[in-house]
PAZAPA-4460 file (N, C-alpha, C; in steps of 0.05 Angstrom, whole numbers, plus 32768, in hexadecimal, padded with zeros to 4 digits):
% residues 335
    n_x    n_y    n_z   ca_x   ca_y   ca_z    c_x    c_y    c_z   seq   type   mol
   8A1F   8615   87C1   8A1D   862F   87B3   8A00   8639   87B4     1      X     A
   89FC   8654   87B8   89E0   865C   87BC   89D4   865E   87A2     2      X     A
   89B9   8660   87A4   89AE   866B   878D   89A2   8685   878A     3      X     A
   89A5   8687   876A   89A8   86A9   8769   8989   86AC   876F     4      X     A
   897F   86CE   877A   896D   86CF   877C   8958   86E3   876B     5      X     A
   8945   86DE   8769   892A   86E9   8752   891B   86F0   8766     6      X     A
   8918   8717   8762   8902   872D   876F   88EB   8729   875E     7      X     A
   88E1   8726   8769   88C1   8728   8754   88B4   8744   8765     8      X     A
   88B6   875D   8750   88AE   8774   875D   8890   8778   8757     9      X     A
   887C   8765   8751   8862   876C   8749   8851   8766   875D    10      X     A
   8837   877D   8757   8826   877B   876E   8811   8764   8771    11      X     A
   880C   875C   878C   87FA   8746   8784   87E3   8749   877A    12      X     A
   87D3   8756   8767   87C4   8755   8756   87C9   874E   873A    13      X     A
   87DE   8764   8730   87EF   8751   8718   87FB   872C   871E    14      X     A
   8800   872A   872C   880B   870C   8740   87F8   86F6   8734    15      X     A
   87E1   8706   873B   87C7   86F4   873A   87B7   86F7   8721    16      X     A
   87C1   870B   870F   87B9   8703   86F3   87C5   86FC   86DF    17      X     A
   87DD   86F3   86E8   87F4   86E2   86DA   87F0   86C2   86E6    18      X     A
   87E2   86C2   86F3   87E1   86A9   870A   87FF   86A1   870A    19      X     A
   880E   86AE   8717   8826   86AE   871F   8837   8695   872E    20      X     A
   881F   8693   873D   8827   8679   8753   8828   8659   8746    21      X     A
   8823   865D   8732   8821   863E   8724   8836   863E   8714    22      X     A
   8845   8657   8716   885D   8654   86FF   8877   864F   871A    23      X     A
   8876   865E   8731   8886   8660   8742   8897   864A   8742    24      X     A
   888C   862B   8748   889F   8613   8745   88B4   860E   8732    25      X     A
   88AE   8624   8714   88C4   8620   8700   88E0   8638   870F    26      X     A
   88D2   8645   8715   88EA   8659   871C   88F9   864D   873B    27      X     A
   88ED   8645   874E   88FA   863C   876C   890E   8627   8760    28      X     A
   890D   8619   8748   891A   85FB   8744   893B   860B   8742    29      X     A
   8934   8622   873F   8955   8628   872E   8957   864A   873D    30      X     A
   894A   8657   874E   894B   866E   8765   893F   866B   877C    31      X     A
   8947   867C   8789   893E   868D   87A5   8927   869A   878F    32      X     A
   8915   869B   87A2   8903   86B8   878D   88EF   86BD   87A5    33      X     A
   88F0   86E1   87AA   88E3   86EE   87C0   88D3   8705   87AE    34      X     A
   88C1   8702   87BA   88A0   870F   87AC   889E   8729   87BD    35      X     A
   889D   873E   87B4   8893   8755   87C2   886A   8752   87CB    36      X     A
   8871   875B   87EA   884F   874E   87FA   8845   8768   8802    37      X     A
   8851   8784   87F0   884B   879A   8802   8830   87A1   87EF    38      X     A
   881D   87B6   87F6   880F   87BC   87E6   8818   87CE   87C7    39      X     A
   8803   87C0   87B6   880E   87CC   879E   8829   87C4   8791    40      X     A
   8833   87CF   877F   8851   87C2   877B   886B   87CD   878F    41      X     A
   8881   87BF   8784   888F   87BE   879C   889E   87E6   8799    42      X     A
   88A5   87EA   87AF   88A8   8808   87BA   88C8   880A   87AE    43      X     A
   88D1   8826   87B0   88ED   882D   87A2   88F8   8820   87B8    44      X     A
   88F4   881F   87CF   8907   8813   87E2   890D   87F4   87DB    45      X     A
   88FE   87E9   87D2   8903   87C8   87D4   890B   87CA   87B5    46      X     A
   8906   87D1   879E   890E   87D4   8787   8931   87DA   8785    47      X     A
   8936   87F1   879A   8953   87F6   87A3   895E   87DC   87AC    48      X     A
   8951   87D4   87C4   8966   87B5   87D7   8960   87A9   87BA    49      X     A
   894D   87A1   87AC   8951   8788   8797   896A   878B   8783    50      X     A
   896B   87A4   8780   897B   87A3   8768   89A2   879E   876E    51      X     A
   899F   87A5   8793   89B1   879F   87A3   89B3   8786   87A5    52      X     A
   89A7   876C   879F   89AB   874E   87AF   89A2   873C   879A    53      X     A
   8989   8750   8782   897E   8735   8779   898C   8735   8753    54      X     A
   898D   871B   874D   89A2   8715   8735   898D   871F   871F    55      X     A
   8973   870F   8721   8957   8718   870C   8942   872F   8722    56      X     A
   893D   8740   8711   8924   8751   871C   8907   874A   8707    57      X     A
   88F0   8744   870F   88DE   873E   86FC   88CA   8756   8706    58      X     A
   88C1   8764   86ED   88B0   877D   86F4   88A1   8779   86DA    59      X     A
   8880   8790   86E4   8871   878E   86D8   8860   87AB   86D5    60      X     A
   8848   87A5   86CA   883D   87BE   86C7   883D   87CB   86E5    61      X     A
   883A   87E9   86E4   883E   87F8   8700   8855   87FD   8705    62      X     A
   886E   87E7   8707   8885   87E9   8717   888F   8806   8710    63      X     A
   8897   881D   8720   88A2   883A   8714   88C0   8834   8706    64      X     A
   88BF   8849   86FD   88E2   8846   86E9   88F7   8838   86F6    65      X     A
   8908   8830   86F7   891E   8821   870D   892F   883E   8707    66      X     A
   8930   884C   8715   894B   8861   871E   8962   8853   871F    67      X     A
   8959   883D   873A   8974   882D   8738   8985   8828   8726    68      X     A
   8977   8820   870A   8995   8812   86F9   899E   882D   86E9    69      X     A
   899A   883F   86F2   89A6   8860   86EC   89C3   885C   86F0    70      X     A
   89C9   8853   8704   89E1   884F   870F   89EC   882A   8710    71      X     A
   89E4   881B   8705   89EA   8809   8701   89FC   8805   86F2    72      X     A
   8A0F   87E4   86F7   8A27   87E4   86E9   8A2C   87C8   86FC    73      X     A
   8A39   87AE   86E6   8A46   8798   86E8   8A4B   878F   86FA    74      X     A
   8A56   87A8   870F   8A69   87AC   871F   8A5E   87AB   873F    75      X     A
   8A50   87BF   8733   8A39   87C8   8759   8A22   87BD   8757    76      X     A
   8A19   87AF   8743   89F9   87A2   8752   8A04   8785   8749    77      X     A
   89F6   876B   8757   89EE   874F   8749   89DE   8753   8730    78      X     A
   89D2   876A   872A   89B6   875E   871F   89C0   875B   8703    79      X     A
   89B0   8745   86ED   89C0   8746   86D6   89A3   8740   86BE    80      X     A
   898A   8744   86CA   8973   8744   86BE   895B   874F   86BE    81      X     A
   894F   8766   86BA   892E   876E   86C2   8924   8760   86A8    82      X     A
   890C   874B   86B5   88FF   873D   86AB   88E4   8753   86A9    83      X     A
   88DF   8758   8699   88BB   8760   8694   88AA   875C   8691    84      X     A
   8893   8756   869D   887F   8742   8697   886E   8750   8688    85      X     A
   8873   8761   8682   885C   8773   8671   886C   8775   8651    86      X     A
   8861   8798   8648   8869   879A   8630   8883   87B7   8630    87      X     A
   8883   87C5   8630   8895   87DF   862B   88A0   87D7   863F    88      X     A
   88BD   87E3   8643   88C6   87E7   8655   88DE   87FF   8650    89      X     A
   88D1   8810   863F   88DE   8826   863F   88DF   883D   8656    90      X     A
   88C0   8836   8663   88BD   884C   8681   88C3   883A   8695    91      X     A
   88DB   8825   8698   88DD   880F   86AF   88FD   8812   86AC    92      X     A
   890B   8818   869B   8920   8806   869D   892F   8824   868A    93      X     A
   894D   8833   8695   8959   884D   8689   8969   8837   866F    94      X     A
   8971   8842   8653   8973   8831   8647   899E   882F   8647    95      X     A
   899B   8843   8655   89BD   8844   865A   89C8   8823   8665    96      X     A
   89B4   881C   867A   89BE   880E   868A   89BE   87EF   8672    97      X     A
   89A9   87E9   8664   89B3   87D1   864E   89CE   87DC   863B    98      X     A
   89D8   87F8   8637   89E9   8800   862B   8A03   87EE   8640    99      X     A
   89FD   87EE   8659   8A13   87ED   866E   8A14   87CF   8670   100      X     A
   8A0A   87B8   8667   8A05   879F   866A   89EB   8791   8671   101      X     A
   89D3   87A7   8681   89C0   8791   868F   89B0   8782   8674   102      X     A
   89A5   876D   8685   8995   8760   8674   8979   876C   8675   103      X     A
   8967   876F   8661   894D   876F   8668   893D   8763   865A   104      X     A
   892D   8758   8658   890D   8749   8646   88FC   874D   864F   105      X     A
   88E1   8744   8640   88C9   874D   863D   88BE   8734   8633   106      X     A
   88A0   873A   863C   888D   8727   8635   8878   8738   8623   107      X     A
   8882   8750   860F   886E   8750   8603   8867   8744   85E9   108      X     A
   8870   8732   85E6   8860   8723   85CF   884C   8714   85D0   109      X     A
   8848   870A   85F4   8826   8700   85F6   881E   8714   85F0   110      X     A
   8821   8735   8600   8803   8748   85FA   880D   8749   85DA   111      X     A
   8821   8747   85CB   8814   8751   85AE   8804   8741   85A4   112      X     A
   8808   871F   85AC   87F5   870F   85A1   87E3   870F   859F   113      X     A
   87D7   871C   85B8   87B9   8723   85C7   87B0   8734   85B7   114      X     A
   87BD   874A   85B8   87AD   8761   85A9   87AD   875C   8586   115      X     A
   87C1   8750   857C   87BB   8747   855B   87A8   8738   8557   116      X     A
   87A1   872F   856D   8785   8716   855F   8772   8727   8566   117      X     A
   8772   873C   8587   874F   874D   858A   8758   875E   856F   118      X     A
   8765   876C   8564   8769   8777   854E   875C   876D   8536   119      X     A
   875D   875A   8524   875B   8751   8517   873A   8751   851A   120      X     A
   8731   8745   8538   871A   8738   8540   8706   8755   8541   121      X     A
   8711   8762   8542   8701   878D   8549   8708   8793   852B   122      X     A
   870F   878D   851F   870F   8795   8505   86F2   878B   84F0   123      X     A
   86F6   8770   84F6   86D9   875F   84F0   86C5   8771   84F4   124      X     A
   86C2   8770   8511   86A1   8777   8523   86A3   8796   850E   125      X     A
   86B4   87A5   851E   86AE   87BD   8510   86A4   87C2   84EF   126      X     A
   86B5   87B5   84E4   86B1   87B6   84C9   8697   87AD   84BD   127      X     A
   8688   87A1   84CC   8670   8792   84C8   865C   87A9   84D7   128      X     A
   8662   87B8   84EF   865B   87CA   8503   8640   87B4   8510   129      X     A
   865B   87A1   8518   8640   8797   8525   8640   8799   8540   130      X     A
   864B   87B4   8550   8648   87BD   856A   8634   87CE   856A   131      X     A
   8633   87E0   8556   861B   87F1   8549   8600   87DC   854B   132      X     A
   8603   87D1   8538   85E4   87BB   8536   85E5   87B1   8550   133      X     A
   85F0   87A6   8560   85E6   8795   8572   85DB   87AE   858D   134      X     A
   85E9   87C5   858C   85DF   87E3   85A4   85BF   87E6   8599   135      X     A
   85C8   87EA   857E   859F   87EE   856E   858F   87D1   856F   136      X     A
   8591   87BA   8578   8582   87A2   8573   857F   87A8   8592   137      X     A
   8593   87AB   85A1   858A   87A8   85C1   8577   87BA   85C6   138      X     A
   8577   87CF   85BB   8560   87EB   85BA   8541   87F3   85AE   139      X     A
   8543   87D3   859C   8531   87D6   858D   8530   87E8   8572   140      X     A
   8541   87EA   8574   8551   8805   855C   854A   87F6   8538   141      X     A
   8543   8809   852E   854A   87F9   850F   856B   87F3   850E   142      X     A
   8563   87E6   84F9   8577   87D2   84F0   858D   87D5   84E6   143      X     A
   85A9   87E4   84E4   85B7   87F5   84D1   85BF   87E8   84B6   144      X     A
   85BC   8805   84A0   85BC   87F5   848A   85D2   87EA   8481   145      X     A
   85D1   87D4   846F   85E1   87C6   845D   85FA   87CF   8456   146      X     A
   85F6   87E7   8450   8608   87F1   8441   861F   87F4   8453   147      X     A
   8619   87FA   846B   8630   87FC   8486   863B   87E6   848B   148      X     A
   8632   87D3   847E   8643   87B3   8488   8651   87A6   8474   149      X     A
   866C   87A3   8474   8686   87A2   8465   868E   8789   846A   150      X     A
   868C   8776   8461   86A9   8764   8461   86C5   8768   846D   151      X     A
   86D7   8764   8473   86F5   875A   846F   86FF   875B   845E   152      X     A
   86FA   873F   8449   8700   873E   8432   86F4   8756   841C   153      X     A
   8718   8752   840E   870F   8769   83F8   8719   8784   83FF   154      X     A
   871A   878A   841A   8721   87A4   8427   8740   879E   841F   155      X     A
   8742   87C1   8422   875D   87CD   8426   8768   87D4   8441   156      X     A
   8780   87C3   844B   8784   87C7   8474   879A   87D9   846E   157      X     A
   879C   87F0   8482   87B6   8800   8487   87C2   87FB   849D   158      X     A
   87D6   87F0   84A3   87E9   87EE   84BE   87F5   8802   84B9   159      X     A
   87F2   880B   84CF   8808   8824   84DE   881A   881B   84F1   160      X     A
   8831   8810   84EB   8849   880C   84FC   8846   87E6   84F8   161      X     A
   8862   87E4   84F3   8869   87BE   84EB   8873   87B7   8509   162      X     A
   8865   87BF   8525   886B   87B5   853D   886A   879C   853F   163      X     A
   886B   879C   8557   885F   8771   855A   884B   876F   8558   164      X     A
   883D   8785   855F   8812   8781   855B   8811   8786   853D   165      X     A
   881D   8797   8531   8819   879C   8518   8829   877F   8506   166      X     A
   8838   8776   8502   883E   8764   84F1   882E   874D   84FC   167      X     A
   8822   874B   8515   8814   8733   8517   87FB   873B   850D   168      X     A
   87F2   8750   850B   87D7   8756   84FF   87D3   8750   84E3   169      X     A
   87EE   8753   84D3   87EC   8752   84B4   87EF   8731   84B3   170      X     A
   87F8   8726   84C5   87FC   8700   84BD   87E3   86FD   84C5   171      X     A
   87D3   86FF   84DB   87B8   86F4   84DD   87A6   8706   84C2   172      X     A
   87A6   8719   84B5   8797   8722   84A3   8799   870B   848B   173      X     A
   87B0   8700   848C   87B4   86F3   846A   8796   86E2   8457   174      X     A
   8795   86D9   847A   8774   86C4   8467   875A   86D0   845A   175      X     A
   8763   86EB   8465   8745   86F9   845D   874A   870D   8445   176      X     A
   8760   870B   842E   8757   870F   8414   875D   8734   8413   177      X     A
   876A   8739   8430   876A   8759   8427   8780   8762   8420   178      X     A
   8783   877A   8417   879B   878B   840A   87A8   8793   841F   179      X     A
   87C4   8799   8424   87CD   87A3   8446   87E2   87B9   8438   180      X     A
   87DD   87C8   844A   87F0   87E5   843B   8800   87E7   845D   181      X     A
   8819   87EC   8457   8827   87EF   8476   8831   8810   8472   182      X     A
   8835   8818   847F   8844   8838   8484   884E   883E   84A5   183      X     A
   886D   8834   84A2   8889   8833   84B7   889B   8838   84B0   184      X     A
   88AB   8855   84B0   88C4   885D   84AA   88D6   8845   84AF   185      X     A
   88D6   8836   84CA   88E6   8827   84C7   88E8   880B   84BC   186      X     A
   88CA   8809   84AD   88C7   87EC   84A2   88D5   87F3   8486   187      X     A
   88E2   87D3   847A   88F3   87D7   8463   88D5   87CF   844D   188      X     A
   88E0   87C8   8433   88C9   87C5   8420   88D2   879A   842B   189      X     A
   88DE   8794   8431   88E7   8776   8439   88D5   8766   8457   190      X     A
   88CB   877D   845E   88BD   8776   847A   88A0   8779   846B   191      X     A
   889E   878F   8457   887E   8792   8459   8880   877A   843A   192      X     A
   888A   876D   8433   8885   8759   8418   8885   8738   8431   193      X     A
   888C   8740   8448   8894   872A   8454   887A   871E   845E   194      X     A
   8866   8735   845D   8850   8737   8470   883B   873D   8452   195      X     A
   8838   8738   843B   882B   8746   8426   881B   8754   842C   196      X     A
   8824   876C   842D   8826   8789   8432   8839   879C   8420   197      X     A
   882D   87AB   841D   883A   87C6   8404   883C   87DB   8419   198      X     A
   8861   87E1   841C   8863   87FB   842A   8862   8816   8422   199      X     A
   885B   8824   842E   8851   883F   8422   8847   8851   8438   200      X     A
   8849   8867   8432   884C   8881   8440   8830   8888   844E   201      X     A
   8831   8891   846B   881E   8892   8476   8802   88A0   8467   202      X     A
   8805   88B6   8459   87F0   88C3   844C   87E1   88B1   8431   203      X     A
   87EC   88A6   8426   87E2   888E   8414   87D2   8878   841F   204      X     A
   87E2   886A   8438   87D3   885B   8441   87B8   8864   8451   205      X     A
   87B1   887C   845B   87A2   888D   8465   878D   888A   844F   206      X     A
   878A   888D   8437   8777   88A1   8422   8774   8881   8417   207      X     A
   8787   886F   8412   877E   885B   8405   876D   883F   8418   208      X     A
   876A   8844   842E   8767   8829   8440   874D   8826   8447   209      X     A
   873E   8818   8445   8722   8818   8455   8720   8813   8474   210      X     A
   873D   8805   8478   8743   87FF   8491   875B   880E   849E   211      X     A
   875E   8819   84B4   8771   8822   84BD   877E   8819   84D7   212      X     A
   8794   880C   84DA   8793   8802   84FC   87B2   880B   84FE   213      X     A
   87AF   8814   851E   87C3   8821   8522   87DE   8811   8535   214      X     A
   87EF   880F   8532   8800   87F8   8544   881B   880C   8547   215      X     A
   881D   8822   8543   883F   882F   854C   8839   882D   8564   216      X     A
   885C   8832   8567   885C   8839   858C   8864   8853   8591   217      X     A
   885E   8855   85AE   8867   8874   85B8   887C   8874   85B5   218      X     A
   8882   888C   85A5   889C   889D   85A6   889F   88B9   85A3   219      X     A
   88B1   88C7   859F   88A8   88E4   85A7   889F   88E6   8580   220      X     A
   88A8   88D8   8570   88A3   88DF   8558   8881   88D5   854A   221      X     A
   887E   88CA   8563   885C   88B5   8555   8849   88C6   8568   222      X     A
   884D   88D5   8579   8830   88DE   8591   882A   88F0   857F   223      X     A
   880B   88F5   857D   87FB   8900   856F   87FE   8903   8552   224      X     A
   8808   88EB   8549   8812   88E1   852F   87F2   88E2   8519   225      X     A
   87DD   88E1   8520   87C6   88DC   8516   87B9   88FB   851C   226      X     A
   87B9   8907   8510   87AA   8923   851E   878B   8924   8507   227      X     A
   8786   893D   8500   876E   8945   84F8   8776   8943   84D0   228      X     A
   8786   894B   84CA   878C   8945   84AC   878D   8928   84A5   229      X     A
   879A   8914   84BE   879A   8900   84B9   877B   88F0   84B5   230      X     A
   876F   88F9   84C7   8753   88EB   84CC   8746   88F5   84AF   231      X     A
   8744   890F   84A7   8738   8914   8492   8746   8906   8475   232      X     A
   8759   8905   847B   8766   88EF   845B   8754   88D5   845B   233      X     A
   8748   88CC   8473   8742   88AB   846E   872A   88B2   845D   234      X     A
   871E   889B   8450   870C   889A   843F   86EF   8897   844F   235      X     A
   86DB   889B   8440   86C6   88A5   844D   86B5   887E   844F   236      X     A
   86AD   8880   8465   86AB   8867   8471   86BB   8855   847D   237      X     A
   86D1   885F   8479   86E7   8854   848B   86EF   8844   84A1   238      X     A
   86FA   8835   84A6   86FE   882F   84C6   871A   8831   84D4   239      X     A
   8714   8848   84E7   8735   8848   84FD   8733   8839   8513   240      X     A
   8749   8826   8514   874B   8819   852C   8760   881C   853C   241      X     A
   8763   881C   855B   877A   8822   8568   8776   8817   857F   242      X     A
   878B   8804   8578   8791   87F2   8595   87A7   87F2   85A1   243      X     A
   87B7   8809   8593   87D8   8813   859F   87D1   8820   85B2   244      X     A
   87D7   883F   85BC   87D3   8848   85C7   87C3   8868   85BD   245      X     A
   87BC   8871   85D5   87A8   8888   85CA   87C5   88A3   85CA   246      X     A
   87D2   88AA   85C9   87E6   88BA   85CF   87F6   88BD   85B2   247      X     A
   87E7   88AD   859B   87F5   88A6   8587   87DB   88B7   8573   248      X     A
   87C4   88C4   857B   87B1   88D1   8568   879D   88F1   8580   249      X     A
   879F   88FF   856D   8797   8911   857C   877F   890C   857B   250      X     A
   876C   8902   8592   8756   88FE   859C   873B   890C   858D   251      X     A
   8745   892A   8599   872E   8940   8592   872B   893B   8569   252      X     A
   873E   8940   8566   873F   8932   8543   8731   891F   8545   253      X     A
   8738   890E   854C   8728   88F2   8545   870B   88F2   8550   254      X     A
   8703   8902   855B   86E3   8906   856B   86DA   8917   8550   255      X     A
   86E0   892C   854C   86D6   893B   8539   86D4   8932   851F   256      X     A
   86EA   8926   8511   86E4   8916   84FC   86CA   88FD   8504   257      X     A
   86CD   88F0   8517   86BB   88DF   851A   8696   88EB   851F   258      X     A
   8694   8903   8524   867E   8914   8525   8673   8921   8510   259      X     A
   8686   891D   84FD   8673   891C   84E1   8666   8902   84D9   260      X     A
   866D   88F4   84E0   8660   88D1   84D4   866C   88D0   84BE   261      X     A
   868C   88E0   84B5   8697   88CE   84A1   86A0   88B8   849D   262      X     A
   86B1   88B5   84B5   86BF   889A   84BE   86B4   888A   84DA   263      X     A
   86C1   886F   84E1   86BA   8866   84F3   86D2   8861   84FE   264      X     A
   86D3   8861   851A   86E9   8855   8529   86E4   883A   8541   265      X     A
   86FE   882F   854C   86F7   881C   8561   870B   8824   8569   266      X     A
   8710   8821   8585   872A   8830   8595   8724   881F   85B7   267      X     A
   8737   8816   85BE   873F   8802   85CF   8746   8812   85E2   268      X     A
   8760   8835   85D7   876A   883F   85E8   8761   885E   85F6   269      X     A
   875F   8870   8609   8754   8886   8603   876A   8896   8614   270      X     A
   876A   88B5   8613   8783   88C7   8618   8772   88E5   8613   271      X     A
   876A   88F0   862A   8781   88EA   8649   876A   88D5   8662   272      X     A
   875A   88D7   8656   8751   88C5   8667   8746   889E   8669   273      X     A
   8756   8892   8677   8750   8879   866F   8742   886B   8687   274      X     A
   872D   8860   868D   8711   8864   8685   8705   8880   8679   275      X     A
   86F8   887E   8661   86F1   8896   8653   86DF   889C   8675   276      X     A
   86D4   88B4   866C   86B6   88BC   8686   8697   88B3   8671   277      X     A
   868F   88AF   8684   8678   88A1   8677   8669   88B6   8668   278      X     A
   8668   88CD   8672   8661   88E1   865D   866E   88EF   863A   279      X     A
   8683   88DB   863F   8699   88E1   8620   8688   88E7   860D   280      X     A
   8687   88F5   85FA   8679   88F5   85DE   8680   88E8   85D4   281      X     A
   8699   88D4   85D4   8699   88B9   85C3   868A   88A7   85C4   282      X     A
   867F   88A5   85E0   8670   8892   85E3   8652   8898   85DE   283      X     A
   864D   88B5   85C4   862F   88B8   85C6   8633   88B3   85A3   284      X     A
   8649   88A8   859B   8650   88A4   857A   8640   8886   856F   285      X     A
   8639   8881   8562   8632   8868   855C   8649   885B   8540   286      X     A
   8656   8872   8538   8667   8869   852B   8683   8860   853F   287      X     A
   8687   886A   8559   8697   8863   8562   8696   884A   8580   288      X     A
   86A8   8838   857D   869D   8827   8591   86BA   8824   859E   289      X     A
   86BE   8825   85B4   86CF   8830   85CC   86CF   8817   85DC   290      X     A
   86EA   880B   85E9   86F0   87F1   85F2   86F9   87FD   8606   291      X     A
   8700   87EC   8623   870A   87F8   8633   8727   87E5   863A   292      X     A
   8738   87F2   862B   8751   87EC   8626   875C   87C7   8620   293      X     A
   8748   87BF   861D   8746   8798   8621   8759   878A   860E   294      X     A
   8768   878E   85F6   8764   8790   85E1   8780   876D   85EF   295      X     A
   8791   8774   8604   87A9   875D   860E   879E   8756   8624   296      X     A
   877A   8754   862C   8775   874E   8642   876D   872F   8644   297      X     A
   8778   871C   8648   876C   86FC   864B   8779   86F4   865A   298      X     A
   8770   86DD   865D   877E   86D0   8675   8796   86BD   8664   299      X     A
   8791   86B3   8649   87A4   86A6   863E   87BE   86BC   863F   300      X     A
   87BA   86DA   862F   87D5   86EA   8637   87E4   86EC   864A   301      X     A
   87CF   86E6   8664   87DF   86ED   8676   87ED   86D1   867A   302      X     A
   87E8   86BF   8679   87F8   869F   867E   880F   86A3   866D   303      X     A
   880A   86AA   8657   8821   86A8   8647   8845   86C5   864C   304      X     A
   882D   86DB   8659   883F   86E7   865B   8854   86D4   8675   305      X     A
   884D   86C8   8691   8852   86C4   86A2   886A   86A8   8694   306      X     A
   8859   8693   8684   8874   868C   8672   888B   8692   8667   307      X     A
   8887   86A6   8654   889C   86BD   8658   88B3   86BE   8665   308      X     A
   88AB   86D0   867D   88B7   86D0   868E   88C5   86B6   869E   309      X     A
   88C0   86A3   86A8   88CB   868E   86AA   88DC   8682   86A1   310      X     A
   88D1   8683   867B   88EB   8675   866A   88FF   8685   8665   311      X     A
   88FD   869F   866A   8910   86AC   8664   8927   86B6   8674   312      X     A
   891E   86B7   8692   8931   86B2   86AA   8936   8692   86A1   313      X     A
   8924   8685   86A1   8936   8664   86A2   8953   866A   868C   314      X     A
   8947   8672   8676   8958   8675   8662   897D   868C   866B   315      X     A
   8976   8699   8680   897F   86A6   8687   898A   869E   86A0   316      X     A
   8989   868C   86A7   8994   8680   86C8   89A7   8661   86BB   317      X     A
   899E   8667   86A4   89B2   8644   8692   89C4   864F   8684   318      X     A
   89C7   8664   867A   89D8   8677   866D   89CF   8670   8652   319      X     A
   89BC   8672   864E   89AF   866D   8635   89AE   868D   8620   320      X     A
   89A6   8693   8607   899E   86AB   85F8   8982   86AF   8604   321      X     A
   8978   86CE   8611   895E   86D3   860F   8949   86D0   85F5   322      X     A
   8936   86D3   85F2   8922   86CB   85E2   8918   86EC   85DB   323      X     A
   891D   86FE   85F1   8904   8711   85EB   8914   8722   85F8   324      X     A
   893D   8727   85F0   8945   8741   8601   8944   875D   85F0   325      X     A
   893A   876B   8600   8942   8786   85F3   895E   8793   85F7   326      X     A
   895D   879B   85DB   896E   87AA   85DA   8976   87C6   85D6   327      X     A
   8987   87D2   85CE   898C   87EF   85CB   8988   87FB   85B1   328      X     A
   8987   87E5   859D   8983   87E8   857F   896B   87F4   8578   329      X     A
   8957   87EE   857F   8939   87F2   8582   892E   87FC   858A   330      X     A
   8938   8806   85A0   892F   8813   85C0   8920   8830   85B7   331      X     A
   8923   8844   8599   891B   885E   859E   8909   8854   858F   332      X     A
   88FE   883C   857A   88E3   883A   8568   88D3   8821   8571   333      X     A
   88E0   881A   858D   88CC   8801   8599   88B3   8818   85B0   334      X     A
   88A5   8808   85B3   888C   8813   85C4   8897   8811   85E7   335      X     A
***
């Protein structure tokens, strides 16, 4: 009897920062598995033959939308899994087609891991502004005062959205003694007591928080969810952080509030341009300190995502329950 076979549609650059090849021996024990060698990720043409021959498709960041499973069904393809090595797969995968049976999963719970701990970890620095002090110590700059350097403890944190980055942000907060205010239409008051957190309405948590960090996902109801009234509700000294996406706060708001020196921000993400241009006026802020998107970048995430993937086709080639399938339930308030 043959064995079923696993497309791996990712380009060899992603390949090689999953270190892919050291996982390969778990997958050959139990498939065929053929690697797309073209440049970049694999083309609609081979995305088409795969979805024609192969049982698992594993895709990643880049891969374009699959058209293909537009027309998918039980019936006319083998395929019975897109494996994701990344995180969304809302612009990869039409959601009809899991309505229709396919399988799909995801490995984003390494990147949320990743980004809840730089989260937590950019909340510190900032709060202390010790990106600020260390730009003025390298400059010879005086010293910034006292009064700009905050603790952790004692603070009030606002989560915006009980995601996977967001509820892992409020479990890593617990040791450090702060108040956590959550605001998610779809979090119950049982998720935010789960996480000791008090749920409550975005504008409260806004005016009452010293901390602000943002974790929704894109949806048509969250983009430019943070505009210019919002920025002006936070309290004066403030800190906004955003390691979700930039598509979730209107930018020019957030520049202009930040150009009074009321508040401070840290921002991982930027929109419309990501690398900012080196000429940005964000980057002439000293209240604002600008990352260049790093926030799920390690080499541990990426190992773990590539685990992931492995156990979950394994789990999936034994007729086992997935670990990490998406579903249809979720699909319009997941990222």
């Amino acid at each position: 009897m043959s064995k079923p076979l696993i497309y791996v549609a990712l380009s060899q650059g992603v390949l090689h920062e999953l270190e892919f090849a050291s996982y390969l021996p778990q997958l050959e024990a139990l498939a065929d598995v053929q690697i797309w060698e073209g440049a970049g990720n694999a083309s609609q043409q081979a995305l088409t033959a795969a979805c024609a021959s192969a049982q698992v498709l594993i895709t990643g960041w880049g891969v374009p939308f699959l058209d293909q499973l537009n027309s998918w069904t039980l019936d006319n393809s083998p395929l019975r899994l897109v494996m994701h090595s990344a995180g969304t797969v809302k612009q990869l995968v039409p959601v009809d087609s899991i309505t229709r049976g396919l399988q799909v999963s995801r490995a984003n719970d390494s990147l949320a891991e990743s980004v809840a701990e730089f989260t937590v970890g950019a909340i510190i620095m900032a709060r202390r502004n010790a990106f600020a002090a260390a730009n003025r110590y390298r400059h010879g700059q005086p010293l910034l005062a006292i009064t700009s350097q905050r603790e952790l403890k004692g603070s009030t944190v606002g989560i915006i959205g009980a995601s996977a980055i967001g509820r892992r942000v409020m479990q890593l907060l617990q040791p450090f003694g702060v108040t956590i205010l959550l605001a998610d239409p779809y979090a119950t008051p049982a998720i935010a007591s789960a996480h000791n957190a008090t749920l409550t309405d975005l504008d409260t948590l806004l005016r009452q928080s010293h901390i602000v960090s943002l974790h929704a996902p894109v949806t048509e109801q969250t983009i430019g969810m943070l505009g210019a009234a919002q920025f002006a509700a936070m309290q004066d000294g403030a800190l906004f952080v955003n390691t979700a996406r930039a598509r979730l706060i209107d930018s020019d708001a957030l520049l202009s509030e930040l150009q009074t020196g009321r508040i401070n921000a840290l921002i991982d993400v930027t929109e419309p341009h990501e690398p900012l241009p080196v000429d940005s006026p964000f980057f002439q802020l000293e209240n604002c300190v600008v990352l260049p998107h790093m926030a799920a970048v390690t080499r541990d995430a990426r190992l773990r995502q590539s685990q992931i993937v492995v156990d979950e086709i394994t789990r999936f080639l034994t007729n086992q329950p997935l670990h990490y399938a998406v579903d249809t339930e979720r699909w319009d308030v997941m990222a």
